[in-house]
C-alpha positions as a Markdown table, in Angstrom:
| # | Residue | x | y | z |
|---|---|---|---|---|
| 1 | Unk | 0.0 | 0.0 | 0.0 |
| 2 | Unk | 1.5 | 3.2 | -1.2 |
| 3 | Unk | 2.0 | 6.2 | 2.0 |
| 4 | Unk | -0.6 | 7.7 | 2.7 |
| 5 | Unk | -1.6 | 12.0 | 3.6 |
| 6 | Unk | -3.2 | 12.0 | 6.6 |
| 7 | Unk | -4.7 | 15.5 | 7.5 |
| 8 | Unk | -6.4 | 16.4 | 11.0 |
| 9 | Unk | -9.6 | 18.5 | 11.3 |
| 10 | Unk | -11.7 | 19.5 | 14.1 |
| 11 | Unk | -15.6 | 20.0 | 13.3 |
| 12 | Unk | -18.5 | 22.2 | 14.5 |
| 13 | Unk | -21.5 | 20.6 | 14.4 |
| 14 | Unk | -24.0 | 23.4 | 14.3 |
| 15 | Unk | -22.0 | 25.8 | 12.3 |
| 16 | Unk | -20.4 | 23.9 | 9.7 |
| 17 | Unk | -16.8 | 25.1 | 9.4 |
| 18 | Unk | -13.4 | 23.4 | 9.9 |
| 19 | Unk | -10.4 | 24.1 | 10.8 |
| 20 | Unk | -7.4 | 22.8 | 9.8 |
| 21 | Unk | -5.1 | 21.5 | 12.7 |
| 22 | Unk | -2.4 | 19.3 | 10.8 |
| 23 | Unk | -1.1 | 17.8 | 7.3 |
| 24 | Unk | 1.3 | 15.1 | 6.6 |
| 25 | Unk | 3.0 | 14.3 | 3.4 |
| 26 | Unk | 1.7 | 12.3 | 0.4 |
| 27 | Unk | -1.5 | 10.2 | 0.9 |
| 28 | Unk | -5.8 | 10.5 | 0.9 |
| 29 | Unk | -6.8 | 10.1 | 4.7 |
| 30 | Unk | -8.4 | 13.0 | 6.1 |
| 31 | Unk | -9.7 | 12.7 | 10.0 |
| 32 | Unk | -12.0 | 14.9 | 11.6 |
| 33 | Unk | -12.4 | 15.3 | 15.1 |
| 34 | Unk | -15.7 | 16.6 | 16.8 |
| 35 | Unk | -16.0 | 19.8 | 19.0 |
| 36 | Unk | -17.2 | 18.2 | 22.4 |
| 37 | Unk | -19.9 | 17.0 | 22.5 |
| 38 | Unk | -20.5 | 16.9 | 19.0 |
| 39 | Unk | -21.9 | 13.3 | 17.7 |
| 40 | Unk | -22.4 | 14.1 | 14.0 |
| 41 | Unk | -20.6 | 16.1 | 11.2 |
| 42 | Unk | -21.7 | 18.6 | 8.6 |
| 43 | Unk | -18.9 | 16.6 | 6.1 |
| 44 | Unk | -21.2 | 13.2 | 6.4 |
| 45 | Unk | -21.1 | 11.8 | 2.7 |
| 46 | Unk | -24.0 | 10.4 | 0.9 |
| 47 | Unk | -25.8 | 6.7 | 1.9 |
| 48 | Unk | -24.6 | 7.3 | 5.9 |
| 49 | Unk | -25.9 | 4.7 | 7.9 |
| 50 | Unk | -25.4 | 4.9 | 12.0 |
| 51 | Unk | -25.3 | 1.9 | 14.6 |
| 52 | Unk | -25.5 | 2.8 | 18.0 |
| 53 | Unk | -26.3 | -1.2 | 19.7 |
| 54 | Unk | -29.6 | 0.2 | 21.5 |
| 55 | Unk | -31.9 | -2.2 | 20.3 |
| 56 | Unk | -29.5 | -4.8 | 21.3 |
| 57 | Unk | -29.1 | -6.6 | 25.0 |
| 58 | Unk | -27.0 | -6.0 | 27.3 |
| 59 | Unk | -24.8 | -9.4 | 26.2 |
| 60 | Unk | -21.8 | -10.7 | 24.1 |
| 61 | Unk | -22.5 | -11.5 | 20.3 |
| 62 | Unk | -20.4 | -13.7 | 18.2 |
| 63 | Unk | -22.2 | -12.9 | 15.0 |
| 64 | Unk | -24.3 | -9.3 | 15.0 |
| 65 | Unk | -25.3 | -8.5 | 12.0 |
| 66 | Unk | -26.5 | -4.9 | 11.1 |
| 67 | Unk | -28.2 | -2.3 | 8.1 |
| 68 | Unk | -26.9 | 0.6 | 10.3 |
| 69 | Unk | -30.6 | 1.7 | 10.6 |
| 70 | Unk | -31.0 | 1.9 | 6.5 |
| 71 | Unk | -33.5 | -0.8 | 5.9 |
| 72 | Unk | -33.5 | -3.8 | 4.6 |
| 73 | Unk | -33.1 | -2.2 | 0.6 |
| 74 | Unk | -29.6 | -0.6 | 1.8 |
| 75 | Unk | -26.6 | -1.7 | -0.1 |
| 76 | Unk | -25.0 | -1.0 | 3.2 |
| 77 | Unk | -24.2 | -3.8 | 5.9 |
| 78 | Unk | -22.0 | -5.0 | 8.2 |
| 79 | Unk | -21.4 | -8.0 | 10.6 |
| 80 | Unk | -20.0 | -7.4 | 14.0 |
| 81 | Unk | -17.5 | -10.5 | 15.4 |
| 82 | Unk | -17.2 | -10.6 | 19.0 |
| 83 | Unk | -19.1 | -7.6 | 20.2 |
| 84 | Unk | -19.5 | -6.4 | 23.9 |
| 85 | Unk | -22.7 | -4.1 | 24.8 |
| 86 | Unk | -23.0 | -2.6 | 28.3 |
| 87 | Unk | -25.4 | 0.2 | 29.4 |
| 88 | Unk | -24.1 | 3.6 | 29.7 |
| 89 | Unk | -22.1 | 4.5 | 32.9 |
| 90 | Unk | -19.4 | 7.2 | 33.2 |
| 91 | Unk | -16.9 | 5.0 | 30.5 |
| 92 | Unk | -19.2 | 5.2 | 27.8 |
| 93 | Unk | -22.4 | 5.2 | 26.1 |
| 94 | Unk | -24.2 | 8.8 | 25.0 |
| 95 | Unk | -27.7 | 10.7 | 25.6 |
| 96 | Unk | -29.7 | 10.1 | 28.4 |
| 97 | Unk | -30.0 | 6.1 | 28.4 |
| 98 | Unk | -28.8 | 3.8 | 25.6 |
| 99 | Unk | -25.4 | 1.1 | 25.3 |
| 100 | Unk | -22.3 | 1.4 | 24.3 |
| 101 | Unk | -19.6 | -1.4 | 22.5 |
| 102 | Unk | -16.5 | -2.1 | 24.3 |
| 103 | Unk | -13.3 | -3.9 | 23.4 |
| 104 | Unk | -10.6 | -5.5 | 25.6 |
| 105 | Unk | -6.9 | -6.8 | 25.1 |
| 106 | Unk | -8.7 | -10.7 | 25.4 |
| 107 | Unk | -12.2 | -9.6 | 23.3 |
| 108 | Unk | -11.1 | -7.6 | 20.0 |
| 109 | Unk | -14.0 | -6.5 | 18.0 |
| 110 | Unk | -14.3 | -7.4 | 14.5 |
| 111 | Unk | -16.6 | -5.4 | 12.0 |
| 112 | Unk | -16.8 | -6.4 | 8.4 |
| 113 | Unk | -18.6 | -4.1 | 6.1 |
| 114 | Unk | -20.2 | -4.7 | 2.8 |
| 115 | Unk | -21.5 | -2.5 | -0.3 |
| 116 | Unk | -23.6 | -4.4 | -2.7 |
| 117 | Unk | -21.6 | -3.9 | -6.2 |
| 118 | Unk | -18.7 | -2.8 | -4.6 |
| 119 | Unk | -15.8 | -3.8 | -2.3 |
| 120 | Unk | -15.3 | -1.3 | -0.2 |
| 121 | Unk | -16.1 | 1.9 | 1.3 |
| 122 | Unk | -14.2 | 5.1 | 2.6 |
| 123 | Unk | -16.2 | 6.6 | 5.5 |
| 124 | Unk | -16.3 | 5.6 | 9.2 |
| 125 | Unk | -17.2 | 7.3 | 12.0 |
| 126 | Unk | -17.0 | 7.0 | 15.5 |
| 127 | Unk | -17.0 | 7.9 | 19.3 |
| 128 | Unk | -15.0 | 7.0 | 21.0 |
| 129 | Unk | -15.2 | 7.5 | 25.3 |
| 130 | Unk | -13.0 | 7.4 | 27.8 |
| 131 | Unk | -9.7 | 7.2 | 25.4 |
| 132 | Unk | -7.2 | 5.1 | 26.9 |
| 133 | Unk | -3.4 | 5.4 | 24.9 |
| 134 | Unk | -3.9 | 1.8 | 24.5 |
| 135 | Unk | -6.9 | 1.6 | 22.2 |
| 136 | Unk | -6.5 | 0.9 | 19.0 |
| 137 | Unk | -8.3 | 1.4 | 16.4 |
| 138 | Unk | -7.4 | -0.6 | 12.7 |
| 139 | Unk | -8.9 | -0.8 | 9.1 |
| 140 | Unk | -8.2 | -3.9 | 6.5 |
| 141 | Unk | -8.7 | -4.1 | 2.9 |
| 142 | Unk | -8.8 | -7.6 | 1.6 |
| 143 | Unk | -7.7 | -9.1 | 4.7 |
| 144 | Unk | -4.0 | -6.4 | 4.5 |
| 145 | Unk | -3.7 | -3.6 | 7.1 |
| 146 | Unk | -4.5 | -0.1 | 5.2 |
| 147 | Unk | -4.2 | 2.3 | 8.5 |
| 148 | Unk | -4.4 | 2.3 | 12.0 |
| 149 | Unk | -5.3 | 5.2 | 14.7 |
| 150 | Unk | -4.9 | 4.6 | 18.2 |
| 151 | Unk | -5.9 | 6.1 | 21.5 |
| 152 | Unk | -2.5 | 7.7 | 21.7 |
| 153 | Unk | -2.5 | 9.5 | 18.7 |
| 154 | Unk | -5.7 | 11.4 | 19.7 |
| 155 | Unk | -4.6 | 12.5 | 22.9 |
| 156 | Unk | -1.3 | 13.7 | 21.0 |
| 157 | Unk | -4.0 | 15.7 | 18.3 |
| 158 | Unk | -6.3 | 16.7 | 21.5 |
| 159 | Unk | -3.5 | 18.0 | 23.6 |
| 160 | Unk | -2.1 | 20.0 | 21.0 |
| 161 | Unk | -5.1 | 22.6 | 20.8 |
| 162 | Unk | -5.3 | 25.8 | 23.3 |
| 163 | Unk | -8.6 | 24.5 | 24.8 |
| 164 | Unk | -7.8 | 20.9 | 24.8 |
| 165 | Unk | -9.5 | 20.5 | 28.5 |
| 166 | Unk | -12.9 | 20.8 | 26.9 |
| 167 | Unk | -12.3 | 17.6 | 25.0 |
| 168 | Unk | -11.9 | 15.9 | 29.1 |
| 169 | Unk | -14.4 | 14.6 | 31.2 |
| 170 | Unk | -18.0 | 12.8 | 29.9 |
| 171 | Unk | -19.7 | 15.2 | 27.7 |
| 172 | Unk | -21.8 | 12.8 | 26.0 |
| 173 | Unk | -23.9 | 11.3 | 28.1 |
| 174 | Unk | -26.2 | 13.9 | 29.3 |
| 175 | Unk | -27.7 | 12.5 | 32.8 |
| 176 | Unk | -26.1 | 11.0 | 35.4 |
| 177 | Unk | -22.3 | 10.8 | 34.0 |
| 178 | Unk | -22.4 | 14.7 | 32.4 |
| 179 | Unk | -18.8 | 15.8 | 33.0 |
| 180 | Unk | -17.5 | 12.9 | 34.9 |
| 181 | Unk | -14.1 | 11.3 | 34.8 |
| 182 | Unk | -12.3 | 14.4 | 33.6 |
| 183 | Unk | -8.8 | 12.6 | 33.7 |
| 184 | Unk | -9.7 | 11.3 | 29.9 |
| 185 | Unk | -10.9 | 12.6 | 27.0 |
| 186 | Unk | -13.8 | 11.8 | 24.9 |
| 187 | Unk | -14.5 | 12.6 | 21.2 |
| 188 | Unk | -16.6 | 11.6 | 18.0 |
| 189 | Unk | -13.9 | 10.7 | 15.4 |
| 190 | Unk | -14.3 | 10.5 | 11.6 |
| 191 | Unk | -12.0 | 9.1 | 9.4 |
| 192 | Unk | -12.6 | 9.9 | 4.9 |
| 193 | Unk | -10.8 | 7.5 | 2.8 |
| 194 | Unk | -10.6 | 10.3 | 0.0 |
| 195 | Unk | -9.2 | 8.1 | -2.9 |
| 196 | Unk | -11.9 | 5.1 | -4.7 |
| 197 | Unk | -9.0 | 3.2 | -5.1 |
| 198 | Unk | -8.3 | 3.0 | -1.2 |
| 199 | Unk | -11.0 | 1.9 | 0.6 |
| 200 | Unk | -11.5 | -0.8 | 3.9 |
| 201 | Unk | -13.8 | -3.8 | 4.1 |
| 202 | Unk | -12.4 | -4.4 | 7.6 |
| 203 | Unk | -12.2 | -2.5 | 11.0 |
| 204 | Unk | -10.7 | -3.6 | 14.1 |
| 205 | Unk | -11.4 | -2.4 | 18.0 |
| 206 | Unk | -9.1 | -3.8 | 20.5 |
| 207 | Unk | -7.1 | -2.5 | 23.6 |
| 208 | Unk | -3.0 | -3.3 | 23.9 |
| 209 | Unk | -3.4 | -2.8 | 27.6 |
| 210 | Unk | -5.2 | -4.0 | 30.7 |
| 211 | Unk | -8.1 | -0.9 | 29.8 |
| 212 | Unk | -11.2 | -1.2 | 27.6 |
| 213 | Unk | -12.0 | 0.7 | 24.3 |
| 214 | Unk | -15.4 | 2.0 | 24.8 |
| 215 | Unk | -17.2 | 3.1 | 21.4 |
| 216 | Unk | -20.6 | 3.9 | 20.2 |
| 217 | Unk | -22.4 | 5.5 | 17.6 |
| 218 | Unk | -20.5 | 4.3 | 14.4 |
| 219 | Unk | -21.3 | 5.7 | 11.0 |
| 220 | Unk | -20.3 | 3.8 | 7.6 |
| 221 | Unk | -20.6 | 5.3 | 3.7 |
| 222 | Unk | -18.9 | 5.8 | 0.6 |
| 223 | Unk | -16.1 | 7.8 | 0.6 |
| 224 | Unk | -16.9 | 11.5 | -0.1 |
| 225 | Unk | -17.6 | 12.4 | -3.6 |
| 226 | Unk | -18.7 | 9.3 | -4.9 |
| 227 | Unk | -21.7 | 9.3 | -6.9 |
């Protein structure tokens, strides 16, 4: 797989602006990061589904197999391997009720994703609570490693903004847990494979460590500008 340009935004997700906070050298990944509190994007692309494990129980699932709420027509879909839900608590989870995914050194989750006609796609978006420096977060094409993100690298993107203590303690879930556990940060991340020729099929949650990566709310689409 040829290098790839990885460039860093933050987004607003009432106003609709970006800013740009870092570019690399050659390469078509661009990765958005949410103002706090933020849980969707005004750079969504087209066909966006969203899975956020409500309607599931509180249980592990070998085999979960979702439309990400686009109906049974989509050309979207995606089976989950070894998925984890637990009810919101201060870790994870957002709103006022709900579940969240979590991943541990000894329970990686496994998503694979599917687009009728195609093999690929190029949009994935997450949040991810409670960032621990040893989550990690990975994407496959064709069973090959295409990029990987972890927990470290957004603390190293989060910590190099003026305000970066916004981004620390629970803003997400907006009952009980509102602005607990301010020691780590929590953010809704979105990663744009801008390129048709460099897509994913494959995305991998795990933790290195002895801490959980706790997730929710993914979106999945085409990469932006497709037709």
């Amino acid at each position: 797989m040829a290098s790839q340009q990885t460039s860093v935004f933050t987004f607003l997700a009432v106003v609709q602006i970006f800013i740009a906070l870092f570019v690399s050298s050659a390469g078509t990944i661009h990765i958005y990061i949410g103002a706090p509190g933020a849980l969707s994007s005004p750079f969504l692309t087209r066909n966006v589904g969203f899975e956020n494990f409500n309607n599931l129980t509180l249980s592990n699932y070998s085999n979960y197999e979702s439309n990400f709420g686009l109906g049974p027509s989509t050309d979207i879909s995606g089976t989950y391997n070894g998925l984890r839900v637990k009810s919101n608590d201060v870790y994870g989870g957002s709103g006022s009720s709900g579940k969240y995914a979590v991943a541990y050194k000894d329970s990686e989750i496994k998503l694979y994703v599917r687009r009728t006609g195609r093999t690929g796609l190029g949009y994935f978006g997450l949040y991810w609570a409670a960032i621990d420096d040893s989550n990690w977060l990975e994407f496959f094409y064709q069973g090959v490693s295409v990029y990987k993100y972890t927990g470290k690298d957004v603390h190293k993107l989060i910590n190099s903004l003026s305000d970066s203590r916004a981004w620390y303690g629970n803003q997400y879930n907006w009952h009980w847990f509102y602005g607990n556990n301010p020691s780590q940060a929590y953010s809704y991340i979105e990663f744009h494979f801008h390129d048709p020729l460099f897509l994913f099929d494959e995305v991998r949650f795990r933790d290195t460590g002895s801490e959980g990566f706790e997730t929710d709310d993914h979106s999945i689409g085409c990469f932006p500008g497709e037709a």
